[in-house]
DRENPA-3360 file (N, C-alpha, C; in nm, 2 decimals, always signed):
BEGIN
1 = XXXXXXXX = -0.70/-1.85/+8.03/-0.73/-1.96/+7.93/-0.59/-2.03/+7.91 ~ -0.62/-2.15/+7.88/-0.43/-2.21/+7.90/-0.48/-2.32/+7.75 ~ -0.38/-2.31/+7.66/-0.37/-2.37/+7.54/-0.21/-2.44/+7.54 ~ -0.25/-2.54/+7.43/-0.13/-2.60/+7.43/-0.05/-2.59/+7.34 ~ +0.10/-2.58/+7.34/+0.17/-2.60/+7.25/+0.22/-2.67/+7.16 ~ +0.17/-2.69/+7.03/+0.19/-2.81/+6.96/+0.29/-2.80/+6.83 ~ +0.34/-2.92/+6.78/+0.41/-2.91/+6.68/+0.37/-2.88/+6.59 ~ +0.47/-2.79/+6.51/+0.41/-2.77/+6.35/+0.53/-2.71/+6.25;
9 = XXXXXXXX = +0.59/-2.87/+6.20/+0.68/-2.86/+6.09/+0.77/-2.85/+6.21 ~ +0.91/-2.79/+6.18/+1.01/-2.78/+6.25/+1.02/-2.68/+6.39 ~ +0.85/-2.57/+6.38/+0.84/-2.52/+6.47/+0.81/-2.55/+6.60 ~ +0.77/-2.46/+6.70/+0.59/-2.45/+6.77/+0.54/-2.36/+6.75 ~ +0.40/-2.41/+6.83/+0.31/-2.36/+6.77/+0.17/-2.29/+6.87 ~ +0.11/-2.19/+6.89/-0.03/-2.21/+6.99/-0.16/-2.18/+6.90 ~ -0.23/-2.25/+6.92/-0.36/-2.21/+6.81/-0.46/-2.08/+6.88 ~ -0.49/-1.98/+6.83/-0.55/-1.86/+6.90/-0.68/-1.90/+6.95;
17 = XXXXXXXX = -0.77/-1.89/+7.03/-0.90/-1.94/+7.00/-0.98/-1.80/+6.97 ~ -1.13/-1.85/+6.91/-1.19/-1.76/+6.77/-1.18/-1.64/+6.86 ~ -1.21/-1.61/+7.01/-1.27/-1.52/+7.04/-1.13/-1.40/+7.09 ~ -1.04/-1.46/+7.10/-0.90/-1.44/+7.11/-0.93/-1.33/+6.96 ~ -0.87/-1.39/+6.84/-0.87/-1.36/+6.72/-0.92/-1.24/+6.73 ~ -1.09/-1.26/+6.71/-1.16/-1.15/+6.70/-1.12/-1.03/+6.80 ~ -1.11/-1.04/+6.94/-1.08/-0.95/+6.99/-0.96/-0.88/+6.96 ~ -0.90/-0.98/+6.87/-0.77/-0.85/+6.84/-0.75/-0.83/+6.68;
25 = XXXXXXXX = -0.89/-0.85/+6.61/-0.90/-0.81/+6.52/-0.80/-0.88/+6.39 ~ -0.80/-1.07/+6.42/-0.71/-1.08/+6.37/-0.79/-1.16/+6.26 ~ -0.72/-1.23/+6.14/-0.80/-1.31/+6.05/-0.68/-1.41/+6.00 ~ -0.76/-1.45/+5.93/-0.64/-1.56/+5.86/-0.53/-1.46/+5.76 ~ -0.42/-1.48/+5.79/-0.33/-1.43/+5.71/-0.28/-1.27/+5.78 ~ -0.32/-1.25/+5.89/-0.32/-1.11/+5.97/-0.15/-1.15/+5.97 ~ -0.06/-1.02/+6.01/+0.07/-1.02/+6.05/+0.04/-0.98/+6.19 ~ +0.13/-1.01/+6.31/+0.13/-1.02/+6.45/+0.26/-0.97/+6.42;
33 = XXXXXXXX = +0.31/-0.93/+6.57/+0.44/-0.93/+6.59/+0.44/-0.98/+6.76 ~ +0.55/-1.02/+6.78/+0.55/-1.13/+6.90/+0.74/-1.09/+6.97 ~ +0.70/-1.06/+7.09/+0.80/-1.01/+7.13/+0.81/-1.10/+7.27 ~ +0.90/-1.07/+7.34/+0.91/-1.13/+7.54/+0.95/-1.04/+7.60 ~ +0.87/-1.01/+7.70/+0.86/-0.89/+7.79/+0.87/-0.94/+7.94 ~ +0.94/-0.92/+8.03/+0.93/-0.94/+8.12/+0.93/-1.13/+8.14 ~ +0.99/-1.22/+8.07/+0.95/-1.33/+8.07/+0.79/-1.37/+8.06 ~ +0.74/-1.29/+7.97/+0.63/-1.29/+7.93/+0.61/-1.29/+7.73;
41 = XXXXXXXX = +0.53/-1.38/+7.67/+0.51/-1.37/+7.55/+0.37/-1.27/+7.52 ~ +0.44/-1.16/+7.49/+0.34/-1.05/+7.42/+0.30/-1.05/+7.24 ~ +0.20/-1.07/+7.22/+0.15/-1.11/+7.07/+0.04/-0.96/+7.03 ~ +0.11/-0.88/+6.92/-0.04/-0.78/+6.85/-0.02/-0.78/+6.72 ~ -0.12/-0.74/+6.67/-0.14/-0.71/+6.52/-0.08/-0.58/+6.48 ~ +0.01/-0.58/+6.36/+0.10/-0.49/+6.32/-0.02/-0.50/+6.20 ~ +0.02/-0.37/+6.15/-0.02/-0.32/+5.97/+0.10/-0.31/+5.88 ~ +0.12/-0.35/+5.80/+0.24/-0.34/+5.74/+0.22/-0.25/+5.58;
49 = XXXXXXXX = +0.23/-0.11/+5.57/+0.16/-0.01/+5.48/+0.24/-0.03/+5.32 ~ +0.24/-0.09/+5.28/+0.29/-0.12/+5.13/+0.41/+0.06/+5.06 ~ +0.52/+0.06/+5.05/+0.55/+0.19/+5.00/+0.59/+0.25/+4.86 ~ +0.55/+0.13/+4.80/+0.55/+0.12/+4.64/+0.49/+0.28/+4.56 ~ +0.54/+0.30/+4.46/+0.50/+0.41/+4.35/+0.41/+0.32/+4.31 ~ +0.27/+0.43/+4.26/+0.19/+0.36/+4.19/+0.24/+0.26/+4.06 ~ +0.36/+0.35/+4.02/+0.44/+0.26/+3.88/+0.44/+0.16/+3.92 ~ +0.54/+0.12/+4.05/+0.56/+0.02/+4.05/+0.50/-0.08/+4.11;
57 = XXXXXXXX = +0.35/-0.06/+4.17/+0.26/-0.14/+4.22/+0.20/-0.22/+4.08 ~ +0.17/-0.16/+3.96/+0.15/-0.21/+3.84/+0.21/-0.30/+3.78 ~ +0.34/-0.29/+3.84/+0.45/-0.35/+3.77/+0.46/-0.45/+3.84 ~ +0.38/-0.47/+3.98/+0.40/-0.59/+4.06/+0.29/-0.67/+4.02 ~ +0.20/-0.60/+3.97/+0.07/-0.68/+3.96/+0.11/-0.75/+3.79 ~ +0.14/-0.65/+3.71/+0.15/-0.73/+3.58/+0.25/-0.87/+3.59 ~ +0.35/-0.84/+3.67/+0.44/-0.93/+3.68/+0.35/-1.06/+3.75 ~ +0.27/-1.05/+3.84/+0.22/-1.14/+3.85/+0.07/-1.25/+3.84;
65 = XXXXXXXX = +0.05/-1.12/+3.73/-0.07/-1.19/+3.62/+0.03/-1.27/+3.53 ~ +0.12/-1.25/+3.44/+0.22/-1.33/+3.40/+0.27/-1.45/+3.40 ~ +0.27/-1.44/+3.53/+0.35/-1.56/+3.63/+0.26/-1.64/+3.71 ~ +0.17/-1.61/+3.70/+0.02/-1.62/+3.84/+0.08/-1.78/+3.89 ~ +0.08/-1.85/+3.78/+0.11/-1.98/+3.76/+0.21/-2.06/+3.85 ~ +0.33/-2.00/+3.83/+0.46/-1.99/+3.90/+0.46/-1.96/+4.05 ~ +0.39/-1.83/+4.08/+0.38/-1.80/+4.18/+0.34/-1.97/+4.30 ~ +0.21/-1.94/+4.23/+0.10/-2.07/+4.30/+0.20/-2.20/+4.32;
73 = XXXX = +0.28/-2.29/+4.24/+0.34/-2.38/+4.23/+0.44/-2.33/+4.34 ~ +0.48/-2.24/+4.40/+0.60/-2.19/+4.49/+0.52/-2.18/+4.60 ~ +0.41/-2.15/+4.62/+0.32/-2.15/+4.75/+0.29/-2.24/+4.77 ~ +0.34/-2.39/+4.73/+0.25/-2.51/+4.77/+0.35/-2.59/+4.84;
% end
């Protein structure tokens, strides 16, 4: 399958196609990691396991019920 490389923002970019995705169990917002092997671009899905104390999972969440606001306005 041959896709193209297109601009996006200061990057590049390849758009996955759906069946791609699915086969590797990916979705909107999945983490990949992307490495070069052999003069080859190799792409998988990583898990990244959160290592927070419950304390301080609470403490992330209240913090951003608080803020929810702030947050959003910094993600746009």
């Amino acid at each position: 399958m041959v896709q193209k490389v297109i601009k996006y923002g200061r990057s590049q970019a390849v758009v996955l196609p759906k069946d791609v995705a699915v086969a590797l169990g990916l979705q909107i917002g999945s983490l990949v990691e992307i490495r070069v092997e052999d003069g080859r671009g190799v792409i998988w899905p990583v898990e990244v396991v959160p290592k927070l104390s419950a304390q301080d999972r609470q403490f992330v969440r209240d913090v951003y019920r608080k803020r929810q606001r702030v947050f959003k306005k910094l993600a746009e």
